[in-house]
C-alpha positions in Angstrom: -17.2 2.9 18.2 -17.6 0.1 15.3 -15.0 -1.0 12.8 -15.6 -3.1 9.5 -12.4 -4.9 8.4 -12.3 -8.1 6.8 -8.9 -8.0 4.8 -6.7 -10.9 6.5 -7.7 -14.6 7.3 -8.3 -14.1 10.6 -11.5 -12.1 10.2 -14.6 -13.2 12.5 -16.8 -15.7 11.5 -15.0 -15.8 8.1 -17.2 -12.3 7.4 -15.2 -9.3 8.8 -14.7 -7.8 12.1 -17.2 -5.4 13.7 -16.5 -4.3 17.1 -12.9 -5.6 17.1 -10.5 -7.1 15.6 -9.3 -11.0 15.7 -5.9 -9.5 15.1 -5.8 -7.2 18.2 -6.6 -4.1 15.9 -8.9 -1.6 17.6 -11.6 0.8 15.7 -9.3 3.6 16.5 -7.0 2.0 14.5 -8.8 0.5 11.7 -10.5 3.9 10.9 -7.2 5.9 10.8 -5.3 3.4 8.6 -8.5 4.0 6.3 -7.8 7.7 5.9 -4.2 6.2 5.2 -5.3 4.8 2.7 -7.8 7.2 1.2 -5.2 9.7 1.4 -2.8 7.4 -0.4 -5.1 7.2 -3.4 -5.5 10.8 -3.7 -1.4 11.0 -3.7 -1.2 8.6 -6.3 -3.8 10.5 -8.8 -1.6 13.6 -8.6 2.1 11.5 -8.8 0.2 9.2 -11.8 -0.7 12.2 -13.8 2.7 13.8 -13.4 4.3 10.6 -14.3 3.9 10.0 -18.0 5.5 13.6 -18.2 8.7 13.1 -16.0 6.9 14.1 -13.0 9.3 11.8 -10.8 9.6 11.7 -6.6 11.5 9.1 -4.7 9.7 10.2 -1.6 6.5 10.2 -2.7 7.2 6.9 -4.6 8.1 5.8 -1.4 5.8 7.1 1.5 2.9 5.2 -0.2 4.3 2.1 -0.8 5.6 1.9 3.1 1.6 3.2 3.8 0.1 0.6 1.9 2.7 -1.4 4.4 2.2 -0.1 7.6 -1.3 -1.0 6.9 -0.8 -4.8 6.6 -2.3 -7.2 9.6 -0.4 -6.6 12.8 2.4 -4.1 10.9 1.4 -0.9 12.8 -1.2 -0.8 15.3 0.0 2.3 16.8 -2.5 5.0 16.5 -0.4 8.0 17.3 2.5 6.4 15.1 -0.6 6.6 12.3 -1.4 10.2 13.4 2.4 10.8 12.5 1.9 8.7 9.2 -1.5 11.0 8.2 0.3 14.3 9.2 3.2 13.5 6.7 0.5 12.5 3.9 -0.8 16.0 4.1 2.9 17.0 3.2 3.4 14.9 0.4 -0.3 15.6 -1.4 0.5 19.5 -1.8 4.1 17.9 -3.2 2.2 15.7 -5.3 0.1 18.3 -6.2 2.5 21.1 -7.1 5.1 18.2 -9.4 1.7 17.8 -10.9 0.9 21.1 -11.9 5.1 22.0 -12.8 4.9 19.2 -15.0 2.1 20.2 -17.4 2.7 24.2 -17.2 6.4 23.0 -18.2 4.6 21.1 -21.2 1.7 23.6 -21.9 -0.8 21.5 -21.1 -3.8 21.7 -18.8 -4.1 18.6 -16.2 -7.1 16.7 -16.6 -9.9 16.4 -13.9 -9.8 14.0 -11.3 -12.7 11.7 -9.8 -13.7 13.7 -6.7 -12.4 12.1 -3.3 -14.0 12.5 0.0 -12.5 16.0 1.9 -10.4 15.4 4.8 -8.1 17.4 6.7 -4.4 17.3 7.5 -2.7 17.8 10.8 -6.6 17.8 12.5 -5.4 15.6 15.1 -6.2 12.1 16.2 -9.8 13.0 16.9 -10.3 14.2 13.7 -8.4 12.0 11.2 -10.5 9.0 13.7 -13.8 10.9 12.9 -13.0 11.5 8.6 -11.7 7.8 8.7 -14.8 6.3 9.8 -16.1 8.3 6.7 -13.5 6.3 3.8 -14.1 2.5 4.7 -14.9 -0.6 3.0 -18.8 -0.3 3.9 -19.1 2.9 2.3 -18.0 1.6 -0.9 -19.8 -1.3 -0.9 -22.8 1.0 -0.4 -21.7 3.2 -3.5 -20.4 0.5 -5.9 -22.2 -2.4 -5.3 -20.1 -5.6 -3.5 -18.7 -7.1 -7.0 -16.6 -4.5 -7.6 -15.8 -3.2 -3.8 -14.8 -6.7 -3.5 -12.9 -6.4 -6.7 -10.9 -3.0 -5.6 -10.4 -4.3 -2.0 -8.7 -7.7 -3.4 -6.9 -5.3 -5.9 -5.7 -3.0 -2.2 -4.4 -6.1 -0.6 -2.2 -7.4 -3.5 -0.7 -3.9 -3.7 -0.1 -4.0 0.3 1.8 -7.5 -0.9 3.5 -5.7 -3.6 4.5 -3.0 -1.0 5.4 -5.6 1.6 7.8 -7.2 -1.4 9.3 -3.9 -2.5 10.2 -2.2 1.3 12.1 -5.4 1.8 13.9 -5.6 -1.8 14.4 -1.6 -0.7 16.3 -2.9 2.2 18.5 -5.2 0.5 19.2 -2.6 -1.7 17.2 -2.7 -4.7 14.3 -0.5 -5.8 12.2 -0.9 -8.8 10.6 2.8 -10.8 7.9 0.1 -12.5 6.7 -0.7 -8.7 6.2 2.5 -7.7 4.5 3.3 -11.3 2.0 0.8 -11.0 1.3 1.1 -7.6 0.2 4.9 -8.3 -1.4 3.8 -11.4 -3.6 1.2 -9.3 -4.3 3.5 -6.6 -5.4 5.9 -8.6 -7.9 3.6 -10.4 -9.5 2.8 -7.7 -10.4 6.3 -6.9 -12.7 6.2 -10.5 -16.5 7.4 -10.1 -17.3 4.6 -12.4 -15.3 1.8 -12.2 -16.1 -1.2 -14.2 -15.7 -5.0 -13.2 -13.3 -5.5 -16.5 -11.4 -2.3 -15.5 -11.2 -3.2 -11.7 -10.2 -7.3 -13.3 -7.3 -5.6 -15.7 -6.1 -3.6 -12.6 -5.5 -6.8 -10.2 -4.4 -8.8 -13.1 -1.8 -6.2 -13.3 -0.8 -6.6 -9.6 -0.6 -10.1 -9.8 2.2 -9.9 -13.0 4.3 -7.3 -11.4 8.4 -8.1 -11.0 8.5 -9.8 -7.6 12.2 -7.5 -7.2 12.5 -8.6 -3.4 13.4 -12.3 -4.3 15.8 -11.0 -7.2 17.3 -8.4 -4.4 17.5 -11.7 -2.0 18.9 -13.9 -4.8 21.3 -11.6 -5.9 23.2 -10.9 -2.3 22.6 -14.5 -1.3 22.6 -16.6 -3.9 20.6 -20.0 -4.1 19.0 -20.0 -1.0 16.8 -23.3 0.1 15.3 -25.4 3.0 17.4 -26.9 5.3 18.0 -28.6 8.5 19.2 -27.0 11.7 19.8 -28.3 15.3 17.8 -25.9 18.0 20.4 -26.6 20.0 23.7 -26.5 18.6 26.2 -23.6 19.5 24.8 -22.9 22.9 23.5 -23.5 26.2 21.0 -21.7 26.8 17.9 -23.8 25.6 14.8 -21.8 24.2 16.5 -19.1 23.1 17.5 -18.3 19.2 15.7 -16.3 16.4 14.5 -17.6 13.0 15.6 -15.8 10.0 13.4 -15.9 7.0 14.1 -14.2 3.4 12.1 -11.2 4.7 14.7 -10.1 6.8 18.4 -12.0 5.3 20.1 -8.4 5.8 19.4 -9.0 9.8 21.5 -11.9 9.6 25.3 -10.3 9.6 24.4 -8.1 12.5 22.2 -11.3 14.6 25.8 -13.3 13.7 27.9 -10.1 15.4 26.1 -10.1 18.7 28.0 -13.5 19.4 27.3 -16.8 20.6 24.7 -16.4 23.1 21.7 -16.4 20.2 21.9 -19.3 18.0 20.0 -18.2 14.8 18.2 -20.5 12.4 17.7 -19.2 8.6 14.5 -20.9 6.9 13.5 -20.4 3.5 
C-alpha cells in the first residue's frame, strides 16, 4: 500500500513521503486521516451555510477543529482511534445537514447547491474508510487542479491544523473563540469549490494567517507575562534525569505536575 504525504518538514528527500512516513506514520494511517479530512470539509459546507442564518453547534464547531488536530504530525497515529474519529464524523454530517436544512425552512429559503464531494461511507469499517481514503488525497487533487493551486489549498489545510492546534489549547485554558470556528468552516468549505481560483485560494490563506491567535490571550490572561528564563536541572531533587518541561501549550498541566510532589522537578519554558 502507498501513501503520499508531504505536509511537515520531515518529509523525504524534501518531496513527500511514498511508502512511509519519516514521522513513523503508516499508509493505513495517512489514508484514513485523509477521509478525516475530506469528511471535515463536507461538515463545514453544511455548518457554513447554516451559519450566516443562526445555524449554530458547539459540537460540530468543535469535532472539526480537534480533526483538523488529531491530524497534525505525530498527534494521532492510531488507526482504530481514527476509525472512531470517521464513525463520529458520519454523526455530525447528518447534524450538519439537518441544522442546515432547519435553518433555511425556518427562513423560507431554499439552500443553495454545494460543489459535489467524493461519496464515502460511514461506519464501513477500517477496511473501508482505508480503501475511500486512498480515494481523497493530495495526488488526486493535484491531478484535478493543477499543483499551483493544490499547493495553494494544502498550505491553506496546514495553517488551519495550526489554527486548530491554537484553539484546542486556548479551549483548554478556558477560552473559545465563535470567529475560529466560523472561519475554519468557511475555509474548509472553500476548499471543497469545483473551480477554485489562485486569488480565491490566496484570500483564503491570507485569512488564516490574520485570524485572533486566542490561545496566547487565554495563556496571557491566566498567567500573566510569561518569558524565558533560567532553571537548574537539578535543583529540588535527587533523582538526576528525571523532570518534565512545561511549555505554553500545556501551562494548565502545571498545578497538577506541582501536586504530584517533589520527586519531578518541572521546568516551564517559554
Amino acid at each position: 500500500m502507498s501513501m503520499f504525504c508531504f505536509q511537515c518538514e520531515q518529509r523525504s528527500q524534501g518531496v513527500g513521503c511514498t511508502a512511509f512516513g519519516v514521522c513513523g506514520k503508516d499508509p493505513e494511517t495517512a489514508s484514513l486521516q485523509d477521509l478525516l479530512i475530506h469528511a471535515c470539509k463536507e461538515i463545514s459546507q453544511y455548518a457554513h451555510q447554516a451559519r450566516p442564518l443562526g445555524g449554530v453547534d458547539h459540537e460540530i464547531d468543535l469535532f472539526v477543529t480537534e480533526s483538523l488536530f488529531t491530524t497534525v504530525t505525530n498527534v494521532n497515529f492510531d488507526p482504530d482511534n481514527l476509525v472512531l474519529w470517521l464513525d463520529q464524523a458520519g454523526k455530525l454530517k447528518a447534524k450538519a445537514i439537518a441544522m442546515r436544512d432547519e435553518v433555511f425552512a425556518k427562513a423560507g429559503q431554499t439552500p443553495p447547491a454545494l460543489p459535489p464531494l467524493k461519496a464515502w461511507t460511514p461506519g464501513s469499517g477500517r477496511d473501508q474508510y482505508v480503501r475511500e481514503g486512498g480515494e481523497v488525497g493530495v495526488e488526486g487533487r493535484q491531478e484535478q487542479l493543477g499543483e499551483d493551486i493544490s499547493g495553494l489549498q494544502e498550505l491553506l489545510l496546514y495553517g488551519l491544523k495550526g489554527m486548530a492546534a491554537y484553539a484546542d489549547h486556548a479551549k483548554v485554558l478556558g477560552v473559545e473563540d465563535d470567529e475560529v470556528y466560523g472561519f475554519i468552516h468557511e475555509a474548509m468549505s472553500a476548499m471543497t469549490a469545483t473551480q477554485p481560483t489562485m486569488d480565491g485560494c490566496s484570500g483564503s490563506c491570507s485569512g488564516a494567517v490574520s485570524q485572533p491567535e486566542g490561545h496566547g490571550y487565554a495563556r496571557q490572561g491566566e498567567y500573566r507575562d510569561l518569558r524565558p528564563s533560567q532553571a537548574d536541572p537539578g535543583a529540588g531533587h535527587s533523582d538526576q534525569g528525571q523532570g518534565c518541561s512545561r511549555l505554553g501549550h500545556d501551562l494548565e498541566d502545571r498545578p497538577v505536575a506541582a501536586d504530584r510532589g517533589d520527586r519531578h522537578q518541572c521546568l516551564h519554558a517559554w
